[in-house]
C-alpha positions as CSV (number, residue, x, y, z in Angstrom):
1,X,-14.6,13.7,-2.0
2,X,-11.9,16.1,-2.4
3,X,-8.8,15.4,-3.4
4,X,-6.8,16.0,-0.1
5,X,-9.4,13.3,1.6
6,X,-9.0,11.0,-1.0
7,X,-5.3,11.2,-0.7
8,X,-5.9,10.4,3.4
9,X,-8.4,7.7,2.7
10,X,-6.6,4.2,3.4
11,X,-6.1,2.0,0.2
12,X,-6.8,-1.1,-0.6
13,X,-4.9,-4.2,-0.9
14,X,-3.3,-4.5,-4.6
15,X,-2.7,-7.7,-6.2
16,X,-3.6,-9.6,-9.8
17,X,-5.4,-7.3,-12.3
18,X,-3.9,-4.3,-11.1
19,X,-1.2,-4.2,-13.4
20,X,-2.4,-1.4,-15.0
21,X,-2.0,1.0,-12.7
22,X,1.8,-0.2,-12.1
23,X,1.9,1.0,-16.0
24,X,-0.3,4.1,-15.7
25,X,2.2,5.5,-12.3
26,X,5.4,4.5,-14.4
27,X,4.2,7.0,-17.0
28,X,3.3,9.9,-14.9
29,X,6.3,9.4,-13.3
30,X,8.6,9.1,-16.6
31,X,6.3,12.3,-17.9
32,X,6.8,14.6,-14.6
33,X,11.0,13.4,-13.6
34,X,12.0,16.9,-13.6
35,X,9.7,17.4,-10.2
36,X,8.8,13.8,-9.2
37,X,10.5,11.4,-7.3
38,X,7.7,9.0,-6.2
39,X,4.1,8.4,-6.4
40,X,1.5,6.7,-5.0
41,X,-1.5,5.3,-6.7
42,X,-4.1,7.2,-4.7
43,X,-2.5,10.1,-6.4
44,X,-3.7,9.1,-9.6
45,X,-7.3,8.6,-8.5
46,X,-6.5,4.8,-7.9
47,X,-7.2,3.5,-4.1
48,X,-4.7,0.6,-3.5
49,X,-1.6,0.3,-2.0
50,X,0.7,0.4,-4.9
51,X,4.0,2.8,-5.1
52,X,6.0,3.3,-8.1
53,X,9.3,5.1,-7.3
54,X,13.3,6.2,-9.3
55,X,15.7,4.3,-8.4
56,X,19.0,5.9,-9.5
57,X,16.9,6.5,-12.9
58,X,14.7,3.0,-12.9
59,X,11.3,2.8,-12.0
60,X,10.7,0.7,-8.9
61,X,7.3,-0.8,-8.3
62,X,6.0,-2.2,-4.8
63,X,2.2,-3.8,-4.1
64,X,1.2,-3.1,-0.8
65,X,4.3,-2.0,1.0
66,X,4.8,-2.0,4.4
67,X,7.3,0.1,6.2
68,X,9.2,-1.8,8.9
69,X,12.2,0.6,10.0
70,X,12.4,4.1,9.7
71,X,14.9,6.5,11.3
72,X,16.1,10.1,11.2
73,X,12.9,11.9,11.4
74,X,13.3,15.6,9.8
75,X,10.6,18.0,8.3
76,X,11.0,18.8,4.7
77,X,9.1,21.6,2.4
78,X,7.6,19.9,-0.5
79,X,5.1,19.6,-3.1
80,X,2.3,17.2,-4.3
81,X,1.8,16.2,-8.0
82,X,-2.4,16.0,-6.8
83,X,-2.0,19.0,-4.9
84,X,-1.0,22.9,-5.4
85,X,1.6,24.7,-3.6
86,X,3.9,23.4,-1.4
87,X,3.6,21.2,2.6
88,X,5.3,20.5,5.4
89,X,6.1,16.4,5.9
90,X,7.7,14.5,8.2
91,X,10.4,12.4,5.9
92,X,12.7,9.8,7.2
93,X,16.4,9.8,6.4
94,X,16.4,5.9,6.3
95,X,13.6,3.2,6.2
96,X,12.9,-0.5,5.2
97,X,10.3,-1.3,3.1
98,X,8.9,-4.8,3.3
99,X,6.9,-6.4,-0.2
């Protein structure tokens, strides 16, 4: 599987014993901060739903996180940490996360 599937592949639930790769996305966060904002654990080779993002300079963490408002659609340029060269995305100016 390549990674730009893998990346499209729905995860799994995350829950107890996957602590781990909380620690693991904390790191490769803290070690790329100069062009990372946010990660995902699929993008570390890790299929659950687990999101580790800065949060004013603190690392948030989120098990399976569920979006439940978004508005302000707009289409940004930007690059993947799994991925070369730069995408188009649809982003959001504002949405809720649920836990």
């Amino acid at each position: 599987m390549t990674s730009r599937s893998f990346l499209r592949t729905p995860s799994e639930a995350a829950g107890p014993g996957d602590e781990a790769t909380i620690q693991d996305l904390v790191d490769t966060l803290e070690a790329n901060r100069s062009r990372c904002v946010g990660m995902a654990a699929n993008m570390i080779g890790v299929n659950k739903a687990i999101i580790v993002f800065d949060n004013d300079g603190t690392p948030c963490e989120m098990f399976n996180p569920v979006i439940v408002y978004r508005k302000g659609l707009y289409l940004a340029e930007e690059g993947c940490l799994s991925l070369q060269g730069q995408r188009r995305a649809r982003r959001h100016r504002t949405i809720k996360v649920q836990r």
